[in-house]
C-alpha positions as CSV (number, residue, x, y, z in Angstrom):
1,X,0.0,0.0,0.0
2,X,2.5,2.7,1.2
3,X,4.7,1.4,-2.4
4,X,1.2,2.4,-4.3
5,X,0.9,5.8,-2.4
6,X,4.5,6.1,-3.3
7,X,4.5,5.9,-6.9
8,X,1.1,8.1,-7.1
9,X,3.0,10.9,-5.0
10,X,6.4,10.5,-7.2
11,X,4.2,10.4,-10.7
12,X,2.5,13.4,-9.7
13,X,5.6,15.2,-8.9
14,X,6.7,14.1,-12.2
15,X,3.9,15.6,-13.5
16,X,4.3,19.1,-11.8
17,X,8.1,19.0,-13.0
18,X,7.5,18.4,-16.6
19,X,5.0,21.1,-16.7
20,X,7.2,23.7,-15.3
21,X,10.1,22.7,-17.9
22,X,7.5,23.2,-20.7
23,X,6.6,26.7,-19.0
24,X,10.8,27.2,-19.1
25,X,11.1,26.0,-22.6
26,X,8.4,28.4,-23.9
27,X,9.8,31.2,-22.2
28,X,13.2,30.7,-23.4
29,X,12.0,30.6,-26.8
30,X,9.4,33.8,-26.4
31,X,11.9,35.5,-24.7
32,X,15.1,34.6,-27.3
33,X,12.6,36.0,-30.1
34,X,11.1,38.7,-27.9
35,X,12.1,41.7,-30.3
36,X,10.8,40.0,-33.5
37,X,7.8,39.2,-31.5
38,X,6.7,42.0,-29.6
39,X,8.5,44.9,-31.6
40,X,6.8,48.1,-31.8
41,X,3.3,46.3,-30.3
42,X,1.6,47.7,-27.5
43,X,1.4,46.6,-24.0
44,X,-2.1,45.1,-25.1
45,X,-1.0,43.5,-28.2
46,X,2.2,41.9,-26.2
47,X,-0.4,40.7,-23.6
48,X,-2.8,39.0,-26.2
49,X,0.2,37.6,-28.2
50,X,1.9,36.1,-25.5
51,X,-1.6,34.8,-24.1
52,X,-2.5,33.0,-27.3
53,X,1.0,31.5,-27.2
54,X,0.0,29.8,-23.9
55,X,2.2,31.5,-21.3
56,X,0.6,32.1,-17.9
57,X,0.0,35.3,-16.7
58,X,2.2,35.2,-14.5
59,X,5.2,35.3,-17.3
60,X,3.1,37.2,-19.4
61,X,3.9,40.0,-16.4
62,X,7.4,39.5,-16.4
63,X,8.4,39.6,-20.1
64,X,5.6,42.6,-20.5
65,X,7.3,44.2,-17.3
66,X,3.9,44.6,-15.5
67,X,1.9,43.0,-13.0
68,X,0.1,39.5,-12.7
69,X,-3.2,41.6,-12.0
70,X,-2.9,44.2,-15.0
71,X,-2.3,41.6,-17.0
72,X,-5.2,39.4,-16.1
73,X,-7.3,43.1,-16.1
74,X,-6.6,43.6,-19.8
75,X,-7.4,40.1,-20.2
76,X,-10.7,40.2,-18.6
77,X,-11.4,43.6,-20.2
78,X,-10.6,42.1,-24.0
79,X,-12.8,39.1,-23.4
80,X,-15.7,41.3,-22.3
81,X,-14.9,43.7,-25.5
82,X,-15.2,40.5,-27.4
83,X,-18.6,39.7,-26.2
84,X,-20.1,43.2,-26.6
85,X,-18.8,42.9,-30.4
86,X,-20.4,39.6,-31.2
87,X,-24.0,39.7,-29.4
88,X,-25.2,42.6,-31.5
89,X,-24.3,40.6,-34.6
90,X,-26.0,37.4,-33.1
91,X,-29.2,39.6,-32.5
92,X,-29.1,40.7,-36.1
93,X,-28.9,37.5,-37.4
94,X,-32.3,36.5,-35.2
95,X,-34.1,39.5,-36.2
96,X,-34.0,38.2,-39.9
């Protein structure tokens, strides 16, 4: 039983670990191209780029040089901007 509760623990850890070196590798390769990538965008555009790339916000704060909570802010803000844009055009389509 405690070997079971052993391997469970240990893959999980495993787990963790390989997700934090995927985090690391993306990074590394954001950050190496971070000029080609981000050059002459705005603090926005950096935040929605990096986003879509899959970075957490948390990284998306450091390489932006801003805060975890700005960053999920603009987020939330976008994704409510988004909404507003597409449920007029879904209430036109119905009205036809």
């Amino acid at each position: 039983m405690k070997e079971d509760e052993f391997r469970k623990k240990l893959i999980k850890k495993l787990e963790e670990l390989s997700t934090k070196i995927d985090a690391l590798i993306q990074v590394v390769a954001i950050t190496s191209r971070k000029e080609i990538i981000t050059k002459g965008k705005t603090k926005t555009d950096k935040i929605v780029i990096l986003s879509d790339l899959g970075l957490s916000r948390k990284i998306i704060a450091l390489i932006v040089g801003t805060t975890t909570e700005a960053v999920s802010v603009r987020l939330s803000q976008l994704k409510a901007e988004k909404k507003k844009i597409k449920k007029p055009k879904e209430e036109e389509k119905s009205d036809e």
